[in-house]
C-alpha positions as CSV (number, residue, x, y, z in Angstrom):
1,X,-52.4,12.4,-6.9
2,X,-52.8,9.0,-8.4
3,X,-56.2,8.2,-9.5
4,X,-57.8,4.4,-8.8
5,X,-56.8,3.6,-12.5
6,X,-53.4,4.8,-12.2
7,X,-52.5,3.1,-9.0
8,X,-54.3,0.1,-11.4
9,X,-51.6,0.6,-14.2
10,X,-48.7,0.8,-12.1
11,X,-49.2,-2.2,-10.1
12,X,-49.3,-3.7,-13.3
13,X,-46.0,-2.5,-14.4
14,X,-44.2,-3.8,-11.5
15,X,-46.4,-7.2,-12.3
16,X,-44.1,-7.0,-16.1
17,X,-41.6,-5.8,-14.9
18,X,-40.9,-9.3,-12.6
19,X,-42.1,-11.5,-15.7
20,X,-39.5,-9.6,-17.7
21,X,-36.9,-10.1,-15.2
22,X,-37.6,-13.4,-14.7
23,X,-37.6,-15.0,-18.4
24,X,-34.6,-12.3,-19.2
25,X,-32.9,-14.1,-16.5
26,X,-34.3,-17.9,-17.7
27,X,-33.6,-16.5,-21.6
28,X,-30.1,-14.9,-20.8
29,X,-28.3,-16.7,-18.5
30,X,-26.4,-19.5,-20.8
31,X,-25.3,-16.7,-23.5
32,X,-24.5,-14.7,-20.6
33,X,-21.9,-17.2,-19.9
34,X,-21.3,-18.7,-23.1
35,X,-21.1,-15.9,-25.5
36,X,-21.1,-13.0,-23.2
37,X,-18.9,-14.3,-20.8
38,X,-20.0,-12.8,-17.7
39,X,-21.9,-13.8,-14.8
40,X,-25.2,-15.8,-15.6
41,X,-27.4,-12.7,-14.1
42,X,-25.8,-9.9,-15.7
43,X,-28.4,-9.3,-18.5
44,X,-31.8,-9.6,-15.6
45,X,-29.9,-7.5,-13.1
46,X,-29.8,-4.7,-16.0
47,X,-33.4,-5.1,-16.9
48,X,-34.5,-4.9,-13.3
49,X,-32.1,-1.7,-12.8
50,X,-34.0,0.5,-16.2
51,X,-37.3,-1.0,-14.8
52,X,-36.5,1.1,-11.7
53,X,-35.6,3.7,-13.4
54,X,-38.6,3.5,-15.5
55,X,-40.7,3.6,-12.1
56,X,-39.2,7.3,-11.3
57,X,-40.1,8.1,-14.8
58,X,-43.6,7.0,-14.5
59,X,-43.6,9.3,-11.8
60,X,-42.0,12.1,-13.0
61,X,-44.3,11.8,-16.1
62,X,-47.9,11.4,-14.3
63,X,-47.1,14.6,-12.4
64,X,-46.9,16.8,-15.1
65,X,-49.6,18.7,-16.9
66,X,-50.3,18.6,-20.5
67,X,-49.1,22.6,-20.9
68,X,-45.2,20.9,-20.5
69,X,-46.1,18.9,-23.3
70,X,-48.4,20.8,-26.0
71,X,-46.6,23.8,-27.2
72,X,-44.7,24.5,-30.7
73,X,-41.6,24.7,-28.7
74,X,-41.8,21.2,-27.4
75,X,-42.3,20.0,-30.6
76,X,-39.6,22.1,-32.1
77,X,-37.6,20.4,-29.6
78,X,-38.6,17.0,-29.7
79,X,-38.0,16.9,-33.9
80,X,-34.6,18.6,-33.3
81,X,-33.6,15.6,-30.6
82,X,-35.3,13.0,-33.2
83,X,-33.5,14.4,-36.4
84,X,-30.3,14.4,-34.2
85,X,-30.3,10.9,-32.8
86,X,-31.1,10.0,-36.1
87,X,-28.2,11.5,-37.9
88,X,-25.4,10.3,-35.0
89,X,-26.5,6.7,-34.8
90,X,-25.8,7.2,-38.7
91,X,-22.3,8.7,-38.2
92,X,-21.1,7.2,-35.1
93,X,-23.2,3.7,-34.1
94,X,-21.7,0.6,-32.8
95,X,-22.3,-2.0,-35.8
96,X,-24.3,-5.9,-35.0
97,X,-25.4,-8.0,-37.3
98,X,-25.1,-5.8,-40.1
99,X,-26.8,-3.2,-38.7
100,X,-26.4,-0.1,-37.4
101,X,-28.6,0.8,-34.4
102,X,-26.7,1.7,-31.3
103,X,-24.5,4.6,-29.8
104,X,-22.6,4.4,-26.5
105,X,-22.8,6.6,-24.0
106,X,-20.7,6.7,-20.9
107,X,-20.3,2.9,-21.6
108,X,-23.7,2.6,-21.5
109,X,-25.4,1.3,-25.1
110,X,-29.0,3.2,-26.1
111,X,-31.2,2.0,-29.1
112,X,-31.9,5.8,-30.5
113,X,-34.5,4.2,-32.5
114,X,-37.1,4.0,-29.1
115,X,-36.7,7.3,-28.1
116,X,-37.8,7.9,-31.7
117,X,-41.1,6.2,-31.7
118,X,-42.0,8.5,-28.6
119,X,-40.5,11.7,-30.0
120,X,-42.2,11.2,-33.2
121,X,-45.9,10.9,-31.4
122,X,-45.1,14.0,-29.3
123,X,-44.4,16.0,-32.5
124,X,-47.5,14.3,-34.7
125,X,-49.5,15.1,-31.8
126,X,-48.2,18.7,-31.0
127,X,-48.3,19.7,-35.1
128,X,-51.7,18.2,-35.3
129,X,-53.7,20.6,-32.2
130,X,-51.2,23.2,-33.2
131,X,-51.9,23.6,-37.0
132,X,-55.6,21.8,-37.0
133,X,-57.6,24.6,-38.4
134,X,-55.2,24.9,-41.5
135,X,-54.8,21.0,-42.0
136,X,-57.1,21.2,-44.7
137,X,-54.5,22.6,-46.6
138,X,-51.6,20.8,-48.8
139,X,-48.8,22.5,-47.6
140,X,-49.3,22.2,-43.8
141,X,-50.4,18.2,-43.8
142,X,-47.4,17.4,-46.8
143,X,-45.1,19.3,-43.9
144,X,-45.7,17.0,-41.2
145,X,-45.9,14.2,-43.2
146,X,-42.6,15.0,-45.0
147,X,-41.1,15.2,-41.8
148,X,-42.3,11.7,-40.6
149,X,-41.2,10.4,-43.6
150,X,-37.8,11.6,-43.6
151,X,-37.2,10.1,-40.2
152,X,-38.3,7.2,-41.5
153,X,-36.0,7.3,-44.7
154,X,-33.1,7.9,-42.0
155,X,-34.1,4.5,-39.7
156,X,-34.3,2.7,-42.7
157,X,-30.5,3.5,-43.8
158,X,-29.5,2.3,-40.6
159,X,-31.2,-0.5,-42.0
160,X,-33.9,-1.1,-39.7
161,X,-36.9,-1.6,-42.0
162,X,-39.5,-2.8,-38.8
163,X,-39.2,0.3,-36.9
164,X,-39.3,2.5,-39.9
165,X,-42.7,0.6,-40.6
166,X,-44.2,0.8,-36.9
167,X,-42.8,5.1,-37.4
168,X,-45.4,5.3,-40.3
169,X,-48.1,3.4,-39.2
170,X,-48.1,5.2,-35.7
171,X,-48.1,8.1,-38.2
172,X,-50.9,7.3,-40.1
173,X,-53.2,6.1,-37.1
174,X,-53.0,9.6,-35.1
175,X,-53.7,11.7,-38.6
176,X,-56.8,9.3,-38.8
177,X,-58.2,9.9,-35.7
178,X,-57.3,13.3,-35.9
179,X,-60.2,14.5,-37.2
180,X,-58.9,15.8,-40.8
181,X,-61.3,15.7,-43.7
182,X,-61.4,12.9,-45.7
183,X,-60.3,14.8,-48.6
184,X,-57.1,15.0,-47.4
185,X,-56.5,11.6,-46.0
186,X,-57.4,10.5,-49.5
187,X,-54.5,12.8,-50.7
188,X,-51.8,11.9,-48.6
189,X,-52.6,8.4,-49.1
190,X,-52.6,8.4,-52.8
191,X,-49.4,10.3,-52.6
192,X,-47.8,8.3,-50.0
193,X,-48.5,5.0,-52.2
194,X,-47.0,6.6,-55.5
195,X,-43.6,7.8,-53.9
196,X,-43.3,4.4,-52.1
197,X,-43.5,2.8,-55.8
198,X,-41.3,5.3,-57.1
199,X,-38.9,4.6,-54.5
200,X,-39.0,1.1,-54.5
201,X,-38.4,1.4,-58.1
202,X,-35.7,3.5,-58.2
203,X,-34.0,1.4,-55.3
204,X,-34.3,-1.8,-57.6
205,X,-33.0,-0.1,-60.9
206,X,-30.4,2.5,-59.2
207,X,-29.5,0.7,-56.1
208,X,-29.7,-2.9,-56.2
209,X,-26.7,-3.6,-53.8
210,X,-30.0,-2.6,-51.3
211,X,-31.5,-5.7,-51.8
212,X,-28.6,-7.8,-50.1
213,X,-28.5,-11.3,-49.7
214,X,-29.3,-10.9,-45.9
215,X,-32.3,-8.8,-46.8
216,X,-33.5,-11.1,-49.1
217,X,-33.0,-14.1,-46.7
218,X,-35.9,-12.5,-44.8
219,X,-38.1,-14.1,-47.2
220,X,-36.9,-17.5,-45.9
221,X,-39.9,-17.6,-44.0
222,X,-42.0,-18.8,-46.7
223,X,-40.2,-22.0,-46.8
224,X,-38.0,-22.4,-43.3
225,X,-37.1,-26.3,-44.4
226,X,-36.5,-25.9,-48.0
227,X,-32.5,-27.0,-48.3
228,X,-31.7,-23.7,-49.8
229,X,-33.3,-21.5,-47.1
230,X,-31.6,-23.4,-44.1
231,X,-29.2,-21.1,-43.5
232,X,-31.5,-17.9,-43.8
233,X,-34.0,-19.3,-41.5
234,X,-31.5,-20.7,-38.7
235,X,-33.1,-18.9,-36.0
236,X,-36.6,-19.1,-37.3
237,X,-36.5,-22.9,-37.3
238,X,-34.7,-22.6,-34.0
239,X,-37.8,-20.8,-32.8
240,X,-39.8,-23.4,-34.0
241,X,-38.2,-26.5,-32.3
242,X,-38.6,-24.3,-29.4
243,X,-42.4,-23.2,-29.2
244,X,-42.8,-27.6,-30.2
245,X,-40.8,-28.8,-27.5
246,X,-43.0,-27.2,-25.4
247,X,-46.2,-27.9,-25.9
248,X,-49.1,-26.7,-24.0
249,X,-47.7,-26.9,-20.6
250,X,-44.2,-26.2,-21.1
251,X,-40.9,-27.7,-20.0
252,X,-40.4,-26.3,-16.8
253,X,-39.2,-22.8,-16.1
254,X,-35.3,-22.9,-16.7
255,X,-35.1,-25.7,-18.6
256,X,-35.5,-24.5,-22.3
257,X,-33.0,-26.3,-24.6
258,X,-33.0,-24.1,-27.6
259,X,-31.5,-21.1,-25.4
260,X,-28.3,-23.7,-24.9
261,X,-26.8,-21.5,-27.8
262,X,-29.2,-22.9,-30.7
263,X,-31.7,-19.9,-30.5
264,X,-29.9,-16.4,-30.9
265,X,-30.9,-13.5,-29.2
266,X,-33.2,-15.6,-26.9
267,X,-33.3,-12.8,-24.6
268,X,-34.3,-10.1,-27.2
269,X,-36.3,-10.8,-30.3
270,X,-36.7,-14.5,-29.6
271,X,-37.8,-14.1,-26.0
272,X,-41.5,-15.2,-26.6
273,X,-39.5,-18.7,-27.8
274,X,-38.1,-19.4,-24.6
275,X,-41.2,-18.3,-22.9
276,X,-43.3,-20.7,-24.6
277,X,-41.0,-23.3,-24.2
278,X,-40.3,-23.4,-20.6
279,X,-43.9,-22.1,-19.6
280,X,-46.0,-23.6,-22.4
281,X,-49.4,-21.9,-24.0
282,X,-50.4,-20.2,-20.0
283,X,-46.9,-18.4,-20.5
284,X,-47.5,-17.1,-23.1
285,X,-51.0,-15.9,-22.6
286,X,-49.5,-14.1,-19.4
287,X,-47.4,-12.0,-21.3
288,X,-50.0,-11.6,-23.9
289,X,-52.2,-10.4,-21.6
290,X,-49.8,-8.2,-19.5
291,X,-49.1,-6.0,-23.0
292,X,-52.6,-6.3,-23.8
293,X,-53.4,-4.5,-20.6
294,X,-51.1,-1.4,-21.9
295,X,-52.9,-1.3,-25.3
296,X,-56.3,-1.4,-23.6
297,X,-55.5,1.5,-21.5
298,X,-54.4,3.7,-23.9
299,X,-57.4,3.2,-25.9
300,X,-59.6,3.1,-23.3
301,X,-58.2,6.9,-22.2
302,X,-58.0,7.9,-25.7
303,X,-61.7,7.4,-26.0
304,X,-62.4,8.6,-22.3
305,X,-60.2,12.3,-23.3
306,X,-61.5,15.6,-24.3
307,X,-58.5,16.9,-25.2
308,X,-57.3,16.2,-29.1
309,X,-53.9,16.1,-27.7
310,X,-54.0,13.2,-25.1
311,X,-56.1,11.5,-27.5
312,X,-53.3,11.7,-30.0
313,X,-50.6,10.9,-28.1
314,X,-52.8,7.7,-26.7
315,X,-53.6,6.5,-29.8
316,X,-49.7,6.8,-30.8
317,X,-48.6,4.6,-28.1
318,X,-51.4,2.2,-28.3
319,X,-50.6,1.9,-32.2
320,X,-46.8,1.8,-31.0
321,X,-47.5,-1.1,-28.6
322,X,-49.9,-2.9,-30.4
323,X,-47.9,-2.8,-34.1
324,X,-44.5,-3.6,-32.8
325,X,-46.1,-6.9,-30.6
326,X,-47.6,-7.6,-33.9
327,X,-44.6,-7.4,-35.7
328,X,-42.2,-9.2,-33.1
329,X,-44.8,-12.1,-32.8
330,X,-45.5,-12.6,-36.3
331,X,-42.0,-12.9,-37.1
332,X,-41.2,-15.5,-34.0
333,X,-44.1,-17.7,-35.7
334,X,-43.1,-17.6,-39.1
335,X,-46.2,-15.3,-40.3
336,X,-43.9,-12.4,-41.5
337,X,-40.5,-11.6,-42.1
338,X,-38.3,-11.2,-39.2
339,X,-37.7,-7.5,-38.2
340,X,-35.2,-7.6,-34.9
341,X,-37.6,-5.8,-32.9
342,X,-38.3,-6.3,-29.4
343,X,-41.6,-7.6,-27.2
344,X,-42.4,-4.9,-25.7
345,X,-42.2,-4.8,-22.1
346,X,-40.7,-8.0,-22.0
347,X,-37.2,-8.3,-24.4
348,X,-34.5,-7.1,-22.9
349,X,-33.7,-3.6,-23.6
350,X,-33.1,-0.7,-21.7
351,X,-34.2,2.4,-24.4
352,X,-37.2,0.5,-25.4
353,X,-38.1,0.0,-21.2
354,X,-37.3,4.0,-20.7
355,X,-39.0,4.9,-23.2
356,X,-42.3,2.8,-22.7
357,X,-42.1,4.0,-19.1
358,X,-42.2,7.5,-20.1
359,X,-45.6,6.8,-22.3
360,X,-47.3,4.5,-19.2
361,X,-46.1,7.6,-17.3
362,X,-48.4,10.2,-20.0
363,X,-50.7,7.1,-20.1
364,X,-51.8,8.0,-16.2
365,X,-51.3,11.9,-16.1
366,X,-54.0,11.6,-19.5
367,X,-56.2,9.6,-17.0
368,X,-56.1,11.8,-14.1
369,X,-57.0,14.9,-16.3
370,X,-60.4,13.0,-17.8
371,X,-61.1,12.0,-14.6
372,X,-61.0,15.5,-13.3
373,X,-62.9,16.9,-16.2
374,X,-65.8,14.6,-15.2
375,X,-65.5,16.3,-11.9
376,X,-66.1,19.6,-13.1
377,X,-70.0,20.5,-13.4
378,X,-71.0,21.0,-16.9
C-alpha cells in the first residue's frame, strides 16, 4: 500500500523519466546517426525501455520489508556481488576512452560501477546496526572501513577516480550520522588522511606512469583557452560555447549546435550542455529541481525514521545523489576536474537508471514504515 508521499515520489519519477527521454533523444539523435550509425532514436527508446523497468523495480522494492534487507547475510552477499563485479570489469571489461568500466552481458553493456554505489550503502548500513555496540572499537570500524576502501582502490584501477570519490564520501556521511563516538571518527579520519598521503606518495615516486598525460589534462580546467590546454579541454570549451549560445531562454528545443558532433558524449556527461542550450536557464532549473526532489526525500525520511537502518541507507543515497550531481555539474562548468560521471536521472545510462530505481524504490518502502510507526500508539 502506497502511502500519499509515495504515490508523490513516483509521479515524479515518471515526470524524469519523460525529461530524460526527451533531452536523450534531443542530445543523442545526431551521434546516433553520425557516430553510432543507427537510427536517430535508438539511444531515447533505450532510456525509456530501463525507465520501465525501473518502474517494476520501484515496485518490487517499496513492497518489501526492511527484514529482506538488514541481516549479516545480506550484507555478506551484497560485499561478495560488489568485490565480484569489481574484480570482472578488471579482468574482462570492454575498453572507451581509456578506461575500463563496462562488461557485456547477453549483448547488453552494464556500468558495474552503479550497482556498486548501492551495494556499498546496503553493506555500510547493514555492518553499522549489525556491529553498533562494538564500533567503539578499532578493529571492527578499521574492518568496514578497510573494506570500503578496498573497493575503492579497485574502481580507481579501472581508472575511474569520480566514483571512487562519491564511494568514500557516501562512506564517510553514513558513519557520521551513525551515531559513533567522536573518538573514533577522529581516528579513522586521521588515519584515512595519512594513508591517502602515503599513497599518493608512493604512486608519485613508485608509479609515476599513473599520472598520464590524460590524467593530467584534467587539470585543463584551470585555463580551458590557454594554447597549450586546447586539446585537453576540447569538450570543456565545447560545453562552454554551448551553455553561451544559449542564454537565458535557450535556442529552441532540438536545435542545439554543439551536439552537431562538436560536444562528445552530449547525451551522457555533457547532457546538462545541451539542456541548457536548447532550453536556456528554466531547463536547467527543471532538471535541477527534478533531482533535487530525490535528495530532499531521502533526507526528509532519513530524519522522519526510527530505524538506524533506513536512516542509513537514506542518508547513502541522498549523499549518492547529491555528490555525484555535484561532481557532474561542477565539471560541465569548469569548477572541477572532469570525472565522466553521469546526471543522475537524466544522462543516458541504463545501470545508473536501475540502480537509482531500486534506491527510489527503498526511498518509499522507508516512508511507508515511518508512517506506520506514527500510527502505532505510543
Amino acid at each position: 500500500m502506497l502511502t500519499k508521499n509515495g504515490r508523490l515520489i513516483i509521479l515524479v519519477y515518471l515526470i524524469t523519466a519523460i525529461w530524460s527521454c526527451l533531452m536523450v533523444y534531443s542530445a543523442s539523435y545526431a551521434p546516433a546517426i553520425l557516430r553510432y550509425e543507427t537510427v536517430s532514436y535508438h539511444f531515447a527508446i533505450r532510456q525509456a525501455f530501463f525507465f520501465g523497468v525501473g518502474l517494476a523495480l520501484i515496485f518490487l522494492f517499496a513492497s518489501l520489508n526492511s527484514s529482506a534487507f538488514c541481516n549479516k547475510k545480506t550484507m555478506k552477499v551484497a560485499g561478495g556481488i560488489t568485490v565480484l563485479l569489481l574484480l570482472l570489469v578488471l579482468v574482462t571489461g570492454s575498453q572507451t576512452n581509456n578506461a575500463q568500466r563496462w562488461i557485456e552481458v547477453s549483448g547488453i553493456v552494464l556500468q558495474p560501477t552503479e550497482l556498486v554505489k548501492g551495494l556499498l550503502i546496503l553493506v555500510t548500513a547493514n555492518f553499522i546496526v549489525i556491529y553498533f555496540r562494538y564500533m567503539d572499537t578499532n578493529r571492527v570500524i578499521y574492518l568496514l572501513a578497510s573494506f570500503i576502501f578496498f573497493c575503492a582502490l579497485l574502481i580507481i584501477m579501472q581508472p575511474d577516480l569520480g566514483t571512487s570519490f562519491i564511494v568514500i564520501v557516501i562512506f564517510i556521511a553514513q558513519i557520521i550520522t551513525s551515531g559513533i563516538p567522536g573518538k573514533q571518527l577522529a581516528r579513522l579520519a586521521a588515519t584515512f588522511i595519512s594513508l591517502t598521503a602515503l599513497a599518493a606518495t608512493a604512486i608519485y615516486f613508485l608509479y609515476p606512469s599513473f599520472l598520464t598525460t590524460a590524467r593530467l589534462g584534467r587539470f585543463a580546467f584551470l585555463d580551458p583557452f590557454n594554447e597549450a590546454n586546447l586539446d585537453a579541454s576540447y569538450q570543456l570549451r565545447n560545453g562552454y560555447y554551448s551553455i553561451a549560445s544559449g542564454g537565458i531562454t535557450g535556442r529552441g528545443f532540438g536545435n542545439s549546435i554543439q551536439k552537431l558532433g562538436f560536444l562528445p558524449e552530449s547525451h551522457t556527461d555533457f547532457i546538462s550542455a545541451v539542456i541548457s542550450e536548447e532550453l536556456g536557464a528554466p531547463g536547467f532549473l527543471i532538471t535541477l529541481a527534478l533531482i533535487f526532489f530525490f535528495i530532499w526525500q531521502a533526507f526528509r525520511i532519513a530524519l522522519q525514521s526510527q530505524s538506524p537502518f533506513d536512516t542509513s541507507i537514506c542518508i547513502g543515497i541522498a549523499t549518492w545523489i547529491a555528490i555525484q550531481t555535484s561532481l557532474n555539474l561542477g565539471g560541465v562548468l569548469g569548477l572541477i576536474p572532469l570525472t565522466g560521471v553521469p546526471l543522475p536521472f537524466i544522462s543516458y545510462g541504463g545501470t545508473s537508471i536501475l540502480s537509482l530505481a531500486c534506491c527510489t524504490g527503498f526511498l518509499i518502502a522507508a516512508d511507508r514504515r515511518n508512517q506506520k510507526e506514527r500510527r502505532i500508539p505510543q
